[in-house]
N, C-alpha and C positions, 0 to 999 in steps of 0.2 A: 542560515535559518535563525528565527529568533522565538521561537516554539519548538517543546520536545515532540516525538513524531508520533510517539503513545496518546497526543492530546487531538481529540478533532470533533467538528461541530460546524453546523451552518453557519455559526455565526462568528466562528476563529476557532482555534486550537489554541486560546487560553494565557494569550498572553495579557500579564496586568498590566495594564497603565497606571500610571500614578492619577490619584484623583487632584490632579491642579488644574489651569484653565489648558495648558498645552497638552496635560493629559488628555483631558475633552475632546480639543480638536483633535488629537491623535486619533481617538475613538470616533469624530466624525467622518475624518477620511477615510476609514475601514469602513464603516457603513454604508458610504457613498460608493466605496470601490466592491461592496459583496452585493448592493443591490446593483447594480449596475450588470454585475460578472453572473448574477442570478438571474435578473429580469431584462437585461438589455436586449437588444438596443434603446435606452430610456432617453427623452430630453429632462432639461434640471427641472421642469415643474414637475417630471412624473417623479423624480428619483427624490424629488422632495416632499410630493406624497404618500408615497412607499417610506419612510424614513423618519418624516413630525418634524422636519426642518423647517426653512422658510427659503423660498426660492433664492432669496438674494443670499442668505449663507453655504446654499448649497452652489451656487455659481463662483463662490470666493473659493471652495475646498477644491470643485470641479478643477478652477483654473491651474492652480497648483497640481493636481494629476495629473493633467494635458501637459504641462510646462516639463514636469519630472517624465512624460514620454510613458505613465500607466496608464492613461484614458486619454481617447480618442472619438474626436466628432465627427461622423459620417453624414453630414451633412442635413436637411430639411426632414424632420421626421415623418412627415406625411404628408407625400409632393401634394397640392390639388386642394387640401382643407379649407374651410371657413379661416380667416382670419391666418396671424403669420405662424406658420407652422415653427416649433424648434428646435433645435439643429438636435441629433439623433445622439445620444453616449454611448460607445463600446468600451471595453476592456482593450488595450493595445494587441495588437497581433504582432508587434516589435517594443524591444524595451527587451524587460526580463525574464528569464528562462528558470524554469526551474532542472536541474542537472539531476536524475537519480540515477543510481549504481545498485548492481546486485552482485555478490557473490555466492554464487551457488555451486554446488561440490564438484559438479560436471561443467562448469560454462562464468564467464566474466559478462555484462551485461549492462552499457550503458546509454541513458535517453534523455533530451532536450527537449520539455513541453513548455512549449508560450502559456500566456495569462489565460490564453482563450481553452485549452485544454488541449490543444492538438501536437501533437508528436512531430516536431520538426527535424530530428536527426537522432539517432539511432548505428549504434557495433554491440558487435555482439562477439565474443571467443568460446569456441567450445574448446572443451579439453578438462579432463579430471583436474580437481584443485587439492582433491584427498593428500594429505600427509604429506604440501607443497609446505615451502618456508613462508609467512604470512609475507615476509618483504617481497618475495618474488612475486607474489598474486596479486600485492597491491601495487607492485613496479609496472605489472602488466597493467590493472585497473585504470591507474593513472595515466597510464597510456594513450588508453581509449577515452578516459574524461576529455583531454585535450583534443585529441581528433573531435570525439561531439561540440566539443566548448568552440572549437575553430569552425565547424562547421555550420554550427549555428548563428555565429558573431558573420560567417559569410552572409547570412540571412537575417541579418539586422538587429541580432538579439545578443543580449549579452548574459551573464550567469549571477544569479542571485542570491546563489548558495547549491550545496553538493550533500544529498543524504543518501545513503550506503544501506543499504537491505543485506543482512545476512544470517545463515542459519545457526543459530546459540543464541544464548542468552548473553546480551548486553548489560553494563554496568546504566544506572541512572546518570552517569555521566555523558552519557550517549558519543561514548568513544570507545570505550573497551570492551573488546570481545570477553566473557569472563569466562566462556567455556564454549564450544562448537565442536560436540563428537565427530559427529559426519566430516569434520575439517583436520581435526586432534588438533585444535588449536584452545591455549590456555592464557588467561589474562594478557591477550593483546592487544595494545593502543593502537588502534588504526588510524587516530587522530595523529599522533605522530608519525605514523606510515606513509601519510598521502599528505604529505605539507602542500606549500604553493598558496596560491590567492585564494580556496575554493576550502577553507576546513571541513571538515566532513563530519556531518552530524548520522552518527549511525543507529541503528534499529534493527530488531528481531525482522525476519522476514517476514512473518506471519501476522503481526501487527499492520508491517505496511500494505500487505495482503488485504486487509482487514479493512483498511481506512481506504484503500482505492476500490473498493465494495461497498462502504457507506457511499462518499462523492459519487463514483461513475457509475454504480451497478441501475438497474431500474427498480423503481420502486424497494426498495432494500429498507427492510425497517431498521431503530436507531436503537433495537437490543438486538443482537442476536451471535450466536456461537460461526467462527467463521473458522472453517479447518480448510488445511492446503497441505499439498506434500510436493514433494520432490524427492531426494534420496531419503528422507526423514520427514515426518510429520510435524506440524506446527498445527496451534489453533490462537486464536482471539478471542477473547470476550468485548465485547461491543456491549454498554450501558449508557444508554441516554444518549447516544450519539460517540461516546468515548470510550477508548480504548484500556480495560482494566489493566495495570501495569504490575500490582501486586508489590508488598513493599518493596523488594530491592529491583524491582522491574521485572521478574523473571519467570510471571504468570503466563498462562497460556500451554506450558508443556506438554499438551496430550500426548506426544508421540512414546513420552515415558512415564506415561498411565503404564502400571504394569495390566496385561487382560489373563496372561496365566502364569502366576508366580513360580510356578517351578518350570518354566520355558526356560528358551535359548539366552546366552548372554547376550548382554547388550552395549554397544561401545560406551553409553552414560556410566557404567559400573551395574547396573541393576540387572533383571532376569525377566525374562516374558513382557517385555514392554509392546506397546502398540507396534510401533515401527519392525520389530522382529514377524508380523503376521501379516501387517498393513501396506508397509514400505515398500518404494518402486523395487528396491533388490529383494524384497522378501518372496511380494509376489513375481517377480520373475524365475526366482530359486523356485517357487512351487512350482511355476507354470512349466519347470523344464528347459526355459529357455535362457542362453547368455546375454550378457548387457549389449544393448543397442545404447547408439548416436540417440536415438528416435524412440523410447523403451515403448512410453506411452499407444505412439500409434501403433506399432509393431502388435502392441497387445490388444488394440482397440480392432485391428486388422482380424486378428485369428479370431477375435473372440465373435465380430460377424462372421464369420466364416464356418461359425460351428464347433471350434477346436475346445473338446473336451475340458482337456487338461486346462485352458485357459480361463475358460468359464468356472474351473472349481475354486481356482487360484481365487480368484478375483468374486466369489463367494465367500469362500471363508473369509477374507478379508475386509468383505463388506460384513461379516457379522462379529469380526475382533473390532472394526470401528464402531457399529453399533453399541457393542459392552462399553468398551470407553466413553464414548459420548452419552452413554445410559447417566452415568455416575453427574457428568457434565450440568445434563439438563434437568436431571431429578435437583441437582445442588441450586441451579441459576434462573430455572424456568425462564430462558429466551423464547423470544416471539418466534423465532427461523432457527434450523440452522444450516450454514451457506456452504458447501462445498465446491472448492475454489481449488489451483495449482494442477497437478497432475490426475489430480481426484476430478477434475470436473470432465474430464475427455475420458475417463473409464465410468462414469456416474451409472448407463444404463443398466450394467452388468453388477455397478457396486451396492445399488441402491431397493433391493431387491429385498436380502436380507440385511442390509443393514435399518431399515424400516421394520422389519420384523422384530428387529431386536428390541430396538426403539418401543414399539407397541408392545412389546411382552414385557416389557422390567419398569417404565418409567411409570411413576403414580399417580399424578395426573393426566389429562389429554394428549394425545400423541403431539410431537413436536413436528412440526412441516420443514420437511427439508428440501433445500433449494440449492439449484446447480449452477454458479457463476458465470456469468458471460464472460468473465477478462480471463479465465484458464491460468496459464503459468506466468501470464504477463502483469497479473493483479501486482507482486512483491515491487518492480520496477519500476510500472506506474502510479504506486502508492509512495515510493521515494521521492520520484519528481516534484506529483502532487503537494506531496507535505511543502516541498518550498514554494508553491506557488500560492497554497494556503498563506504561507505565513509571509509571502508579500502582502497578501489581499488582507491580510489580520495586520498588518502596521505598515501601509507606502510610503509615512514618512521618514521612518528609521532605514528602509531599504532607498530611498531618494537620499538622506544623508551620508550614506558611505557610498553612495553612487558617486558626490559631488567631491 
């Protein structure tokens, strides 16, 4: 990758170019490769009025993206027209893959999405990673990259780069884990963990959560608070299209919002944090019930079903997320906010009182909150993502370590 994974936007994730003449063209073949991957299938007169080029330098950049195997011609753009139709531009559906990985505390979890966005290969390992050695989890990880990575290159694509989703805070180096309660993992370089061809640019899970919500979600506006959980809760601040990072990167922590300071410990060090009321284990400890494979639907189950105990669970917990997210949206006033991961398959049951909360404490107009279509698959598909962004934000730096 050649963009951090906290940076995203229609129009790149932020990478400068130097202002020379090859800087330019660098900048024009990103423009020609995001309208194309935005509005295609375009011919070079349309991709050059969408863009203020002039058709003949848009067929000079074109040719070089066809050549380096990112864009492709599908032939006559509109069989039958007046006059000579021209030939169609896609985005490759072969070439390069973007590789993402997730570690999450129950499961290993890795996928292979082409330029075009589609999921060509996919492993996935369940099993606790809790209080594993970070070498063993990333010996397995690595594992599975390779099985995708081969499985993919079977299917004509090759890997572009490898970003790592995982729950803690990451260093701005985007390789060290600097803390992961849910994992008791402490300043760990993963970047040294997973050597090979494929360095790994890693990220907060909630982030990447965050940004495979702006890209894939529907209509998703370019501010808004994105919270996800899994064993732990994560959130994102989304402005302008981007990912607030906070200075040492470490922004977004609702899950250790404290909501009642003299509550339960919490593995962060603190007392009464959100994840102690909110969290998959917290609510399952209320609901009565022991840890499932499958927590989520198990609880999604009982709770159509009528089961008392699950619906209180999962009550309270929609009004401890509400108090924290009060503090959130009174501080940020986001346009949405997005409930995504494990939160979005319990939404009917959470979202009840946590809207009430919402409405009684925040000072301006109630905040609209919205329930993500990508569920637990946002953190994994937003890793991928990010490296196909950042082919599409520079082809030609990823064509020269291609060659």
């Amino acid at each position: 990758m050649t963009a951090p994974p906290h940076e995203g936007g229609p129009t790149g994730t932020g990478s400068a170019l130097p202002d020379t003449q090859q800087g330019m063209r660098r900048r024009n073949l990103a423009r020609v490769m995001h309208a194309v991957n935005q509005e295609g299938p375009l011919s070079r007169a349309a991709v050059a009025s969408h863009i203020g080029l002039t058709r003949a330098a848009v067929s000079t950049l074109v040719e070089d993206l066809v050549r380096w195997g990112l864009v492709e011609e599908l032939g006559p753009e509109r069989p039958g027209r007046v006059g000579r139709p021209g030939s169609a531009l896609a985005v490759s559906g072969r070439g390069p893959s973007g590789i993402g990985a997730e570690i999450g505390v129950d499961h290993l979890a890795v996928c292979a999405v082409d330029l075009r966005g589609t999921v060509r290969a996919r492993a996935v390992r369940h099993g606790s990673n809790r209080g594993r050695a970070p070498g063993a989890v990333t010996g397995e990880l690595a594992t599975l990259v390779r099985q995708v990575v081969a499985e993919a290159e079977r299917d004509g694509l090759w890997a572009a780069g490898l970003a790592v989703a995982v729950p803690g805070l990451v260093a701005r180096d985007g390789r060290t884990v600097v803390r992961a309660p849910n994992l008791d993992w402490h300043d760990t370089d993963l970047g040294a963990l997973l050597p090979g061809d494929l360095p790994p640019t890693v990220g907060n899970e909630a982030n990447f959560g965050a940004l495979a919500e702006l890209w894939l979600g529907a209509g998703t506006p370019r501010d808004f608070l994105h919270v996800s959980a899994e064993i732990g809760i994560g959130a994102a601040v989304v402005v302008d299209g981007r990912v607030l990072s906070g200075t040492r990167g470490f922004a977004g922590e609702l899950g250790h919002v404290p909501v009642r300071p003299d509550g339960p410990a919490c593995p962060c060090g603190g007392r009464g944090c959100l994840e102690q009321y909110a969290g998959e284990e917290a609510v399952l400890r209320a609901a009565g019930i022991g840890r499932d494979a499958d927590a989520v639907g198990l609880l999604s189950e009982r709770a159509e079903k009528g089961d008392e105990s699950v619906r209180a669970a999962l009550h309270d917990a929609g009004t401890a997320l509400g108090i924290a997210l009060t503090g959130a949206v009174n501080l940020l006033d986001p346009e949405a906010v997005v409930l995504g991961g494990a939160l979005a398959g319990l939404a009917p049951w959470l979202l009840p009182s946590l809207e009430a909360e919402l409405r009684g404490r925040t000072a301006g107009p109630a905040c609209p909150v919205r329930v993500s279509g990508l569920g637990p698959q946002g953190p994994l598909l937003g890793a991928a993502h990010a490296v196909v962004r950042a082919v599409l934000d520079d082809p030609a730096s990823v064509a020269a370590r291609r060659s």
